[in-house]
N, C-alpha and C positions, 0 to 999 in steps of 0.2 A: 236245325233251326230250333229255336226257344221262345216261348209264348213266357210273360210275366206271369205270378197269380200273388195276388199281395197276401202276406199275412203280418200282420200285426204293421207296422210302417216301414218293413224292408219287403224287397221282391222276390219269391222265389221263383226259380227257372223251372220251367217244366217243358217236355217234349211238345211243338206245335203237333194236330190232332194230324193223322194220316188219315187215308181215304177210306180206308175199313171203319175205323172210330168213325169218323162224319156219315159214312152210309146209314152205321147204327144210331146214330145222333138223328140224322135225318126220318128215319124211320118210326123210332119211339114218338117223335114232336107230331110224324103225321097221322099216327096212331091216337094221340091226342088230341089232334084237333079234331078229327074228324069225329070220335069219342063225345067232347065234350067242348069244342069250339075256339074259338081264336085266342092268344094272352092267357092259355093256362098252363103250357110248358114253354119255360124260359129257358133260351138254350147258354152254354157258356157262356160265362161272361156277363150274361146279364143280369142276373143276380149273385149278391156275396152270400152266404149265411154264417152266424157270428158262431164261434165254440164257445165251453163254456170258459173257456183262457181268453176271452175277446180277440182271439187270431180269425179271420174271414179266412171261411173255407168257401171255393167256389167249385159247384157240383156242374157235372157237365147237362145236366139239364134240369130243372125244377118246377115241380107239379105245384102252382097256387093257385089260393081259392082268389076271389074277383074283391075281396075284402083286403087282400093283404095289405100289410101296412111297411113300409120304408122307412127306414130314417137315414139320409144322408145317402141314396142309394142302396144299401142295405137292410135285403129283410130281415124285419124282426117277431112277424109275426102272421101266418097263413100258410106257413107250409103244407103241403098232403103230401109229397112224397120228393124222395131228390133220387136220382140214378148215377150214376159212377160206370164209365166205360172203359175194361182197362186196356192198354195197349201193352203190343209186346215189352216194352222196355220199363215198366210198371210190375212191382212184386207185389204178389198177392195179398198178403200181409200188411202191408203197404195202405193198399186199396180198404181192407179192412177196417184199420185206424181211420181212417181216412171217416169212411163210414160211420163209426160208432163216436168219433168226436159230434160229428153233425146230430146222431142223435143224443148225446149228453146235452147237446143246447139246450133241448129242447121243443126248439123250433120245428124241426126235421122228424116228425114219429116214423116214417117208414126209409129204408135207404135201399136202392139195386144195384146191385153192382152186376154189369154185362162184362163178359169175356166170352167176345168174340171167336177169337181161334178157339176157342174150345165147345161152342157154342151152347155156352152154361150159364146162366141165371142163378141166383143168388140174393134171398131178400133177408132184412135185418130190422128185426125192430124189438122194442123190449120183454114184449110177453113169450118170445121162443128163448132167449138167449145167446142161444147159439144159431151161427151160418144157417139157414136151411138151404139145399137146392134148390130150385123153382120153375114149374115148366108154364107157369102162369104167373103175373107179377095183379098184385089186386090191392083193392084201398077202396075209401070211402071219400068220395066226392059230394058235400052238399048232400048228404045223405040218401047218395046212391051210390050202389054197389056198382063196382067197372074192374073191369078183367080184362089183362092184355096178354095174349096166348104169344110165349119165348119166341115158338118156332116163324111167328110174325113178324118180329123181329133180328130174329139170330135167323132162319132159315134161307136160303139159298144165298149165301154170300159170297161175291166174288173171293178169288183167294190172291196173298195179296205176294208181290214177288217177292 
């Protein structure tokens, strides 16, 4: 089965999320709220963020501040962080681009990419350059400091057949 994600005015196909993805989807969001309270991780789909090609990349979850601003359903402005969950059928590579478009916006300063079966973290943003590993995923919210520890996320995960 295939889930739309629009970019630019045609649809691309992308794999619907398996049960691993949404556990980790589910996870990160509750980690979140609980964190820092209701409507600040938007999960799939509900927010788009614009590249700098005006293509809408939609990140499977997105950290905003309570300020953010929309235009047309699409933010354009308030991001703290976006996360990227990859599935088995998803190249790494892939995921990457994927990544480092959302922070050429602009919009997106920090990006994570989870992968699951490996159970590896991964943060990205402009002053490292390059991939780091990550066994803690951090940002600045409203200027405070929050730290979400991997293994909270990635740890005991069903495995999946």
């Amino acid at each position: 089965m295939i889930a739309p994600e629009i970019l630019e005015a045609a649809e691309e196909c992308k794999p619907v999320p398996k049960r691993l993805h949404s556990i980790v989807q589910q996870r990160i969001i509750a980690l979140l709220v609980n964190e820092l309270g209701l409507d600040v991780a938007l999960p799939e789909l509900a927010v788009a963020v614009l590249d700098a090609e005006g293509k809408q990349i939609v990140p499977d979850v997105v950290i905003v501040r309570p300020s953010a601003r929309y235009e047309n359903g699409v933010l354009t402005n308030g991001a703290v962080a976006a996360v990227e969950i990859m599935s088995p059928k998803q190249s790494f590579a892939g995921m990457v681009d994927k990544c480092e478009r959302m922070l050429v916006s602009g919009i997106v300063p920090v990006c994570w990419l989870l992968w699951p079966e490996h159970a590896a973290a991964y943060s990205f943003d402009f002053s490292g350059g390059l991939v780091q590993e990550a066994s803690h995923l951090r940002f600045t919210y409203d200027s405070r400091s929050v730290t979400l520890n991997v293994s909270e996320i990635l740890g005991n995960l069903p495995t999946e057949p």
